[in-house]
N, C-alpha and C positions, 0 to 999 in steps of 0.2 A: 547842614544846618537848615532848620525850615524857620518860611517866614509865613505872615500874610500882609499884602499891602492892597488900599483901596485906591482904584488907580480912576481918575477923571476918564468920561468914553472919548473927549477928544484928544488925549494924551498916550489914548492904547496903542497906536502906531508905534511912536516914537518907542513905548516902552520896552514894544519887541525887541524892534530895532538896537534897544541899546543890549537887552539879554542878550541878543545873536552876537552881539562886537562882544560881551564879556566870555559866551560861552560855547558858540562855533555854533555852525550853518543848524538851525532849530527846522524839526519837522511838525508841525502843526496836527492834531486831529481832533475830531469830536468823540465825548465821551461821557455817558450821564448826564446830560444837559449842559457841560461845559466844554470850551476849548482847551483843548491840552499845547501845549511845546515843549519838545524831547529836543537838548541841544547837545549836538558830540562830544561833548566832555563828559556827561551822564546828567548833568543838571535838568531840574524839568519845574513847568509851573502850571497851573490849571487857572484860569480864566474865567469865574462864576457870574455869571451876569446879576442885574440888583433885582431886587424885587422877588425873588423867587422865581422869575423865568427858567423854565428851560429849553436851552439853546439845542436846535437840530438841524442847524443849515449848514452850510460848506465852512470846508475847515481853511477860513480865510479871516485876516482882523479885521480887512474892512466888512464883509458880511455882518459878520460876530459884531462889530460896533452898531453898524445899522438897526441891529435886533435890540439893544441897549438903553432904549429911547425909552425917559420915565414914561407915566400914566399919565393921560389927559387930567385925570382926577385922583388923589389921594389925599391923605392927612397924613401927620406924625404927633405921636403925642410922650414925652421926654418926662419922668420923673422921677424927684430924688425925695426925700423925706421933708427939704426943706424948701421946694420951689417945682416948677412945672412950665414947662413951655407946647403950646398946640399949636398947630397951624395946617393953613389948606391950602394945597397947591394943584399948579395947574401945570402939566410938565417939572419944568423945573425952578417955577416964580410962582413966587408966596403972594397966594390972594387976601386970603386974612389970617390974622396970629394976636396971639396972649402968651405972654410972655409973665409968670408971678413968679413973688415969694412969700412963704410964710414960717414965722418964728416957729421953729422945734429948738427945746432946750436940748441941749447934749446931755452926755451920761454922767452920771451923779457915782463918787464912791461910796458916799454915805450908804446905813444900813437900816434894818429895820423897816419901822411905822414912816420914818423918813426916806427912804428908800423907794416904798410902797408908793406913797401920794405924788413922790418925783415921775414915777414909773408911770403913772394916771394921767398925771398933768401933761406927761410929755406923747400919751398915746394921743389925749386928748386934740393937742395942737396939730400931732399926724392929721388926725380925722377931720381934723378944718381944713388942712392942706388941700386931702385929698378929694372933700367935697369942693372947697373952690376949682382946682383941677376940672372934675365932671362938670361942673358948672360950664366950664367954659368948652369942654370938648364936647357937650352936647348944643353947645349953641353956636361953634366953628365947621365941626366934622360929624354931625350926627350919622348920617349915612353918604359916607367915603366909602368904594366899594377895596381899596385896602389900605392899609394903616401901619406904617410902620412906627416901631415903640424901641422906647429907650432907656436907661437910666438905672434904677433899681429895678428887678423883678417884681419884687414883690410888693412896692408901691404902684406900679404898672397894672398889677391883680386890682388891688386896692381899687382903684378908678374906676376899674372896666366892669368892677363889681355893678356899680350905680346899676341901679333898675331900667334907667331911661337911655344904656348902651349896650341892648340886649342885637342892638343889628350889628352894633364892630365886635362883640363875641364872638361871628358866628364868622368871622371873615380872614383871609390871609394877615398874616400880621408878620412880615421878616423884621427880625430882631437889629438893633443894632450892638454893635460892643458897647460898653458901659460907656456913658458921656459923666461931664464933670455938671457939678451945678447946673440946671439948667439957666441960660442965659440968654440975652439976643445972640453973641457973638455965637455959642454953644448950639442953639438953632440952626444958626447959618454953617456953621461947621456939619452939622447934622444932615442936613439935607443934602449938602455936598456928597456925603458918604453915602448915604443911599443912594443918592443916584450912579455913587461909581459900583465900577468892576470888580469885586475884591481879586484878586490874584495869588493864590496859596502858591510857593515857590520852595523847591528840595533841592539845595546846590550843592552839587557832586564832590567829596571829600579831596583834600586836597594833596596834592601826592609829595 
């Protein structure tokens, strides 16, 4: 069975630790920018550092965590159709953030001329969304030298479109997995994950 889990960098010891009790003495190495662990059973997991790093130092966790350590500087910018959250951090504490929401009407069964004008009205509210959005990421994170994003994709596009975010275009952008609503809570959930380890994990079938 494969998984992936986003593991805190102060928590990567332990997590070995507990791999190696479930699945026998783990040989560690480096590989593609990631650390590997091969444990006697056949189970195995790789270790991706955040950000887009890649990892080429000794095939150890505590190296490996030391290399782990957010940016001095970045932003995150989180959106869904009906809300958005930005924010600039410094490490891993949030210097300034916006947190919105704005009404999108949901999807209409209705057909037609009625149909039509639903479809307008509600592209319409998108495009407010996503300017308030720019709004606030050119005035939080104009130039963050990377940016991780979240949320929907293609509301993500929408934003980055603006004219006046023609520098976070042009910049590393690690993705996160899809977030719900953007919210305080959702932010702060957010940034947590970026800054972990994700850990893709293959456990050896069961006999």
């Amino acid at each position: 069975m494969n998984t992936s889990v986003r593991v805190p960098v102060d928590r990567l010891g332990r997590w070995v630790e507990n791999f190696t009790a479930r699945h026998g003495e783990t040989t560690l190495s480096v590989a593609e920018g990631r650390l590997d662990g091969r444990a006697a059973d056949g189970s195995w997991f790789g270790a991706v550092p955040p950000f887009s790093v890649r990892y080429d130092g000794a095939a150890e966790v505590a190296e490996f965590a030391g290399s782990c350590r957010p940016p001095v500087d970045w932003g995150i910018l989180l959106v869904r159709k009906g809300g958005f959250a930005v924010a600039r951090l410094s490490g891993a504490q949030v210097v300034a953030s916006k947190v919105g929401q704005r009404h999108v009407q949901g999807r209409t069964k209705a057909g037609g001329q009625s149909q039509q004008r639903f479809a307008r009205r509600r592209d319409n509210q998108a495009r407010v969304a996503y300017e308030a959005a720019a709004d606030h990421t050119v005035r939080l994170i104009p130039d963050v030298p990377i940016l991780v994003t979240g949320g929907d994709d293609a509301a993500v596009r929408a934003v980055l479109k603006d004219h006046r975010l023609g520098d976070l275009r042009g910049i590393p952008q690690p993705h996160l997995v899809d977030v719900a609503e953007p919210r305080r809570d959702v932010l702060d959930r957010a940034v947590l994950d970026a800054c972990s380890v994700r850990i893709d994990v293959t456990n050896a079938p069961a006999h």
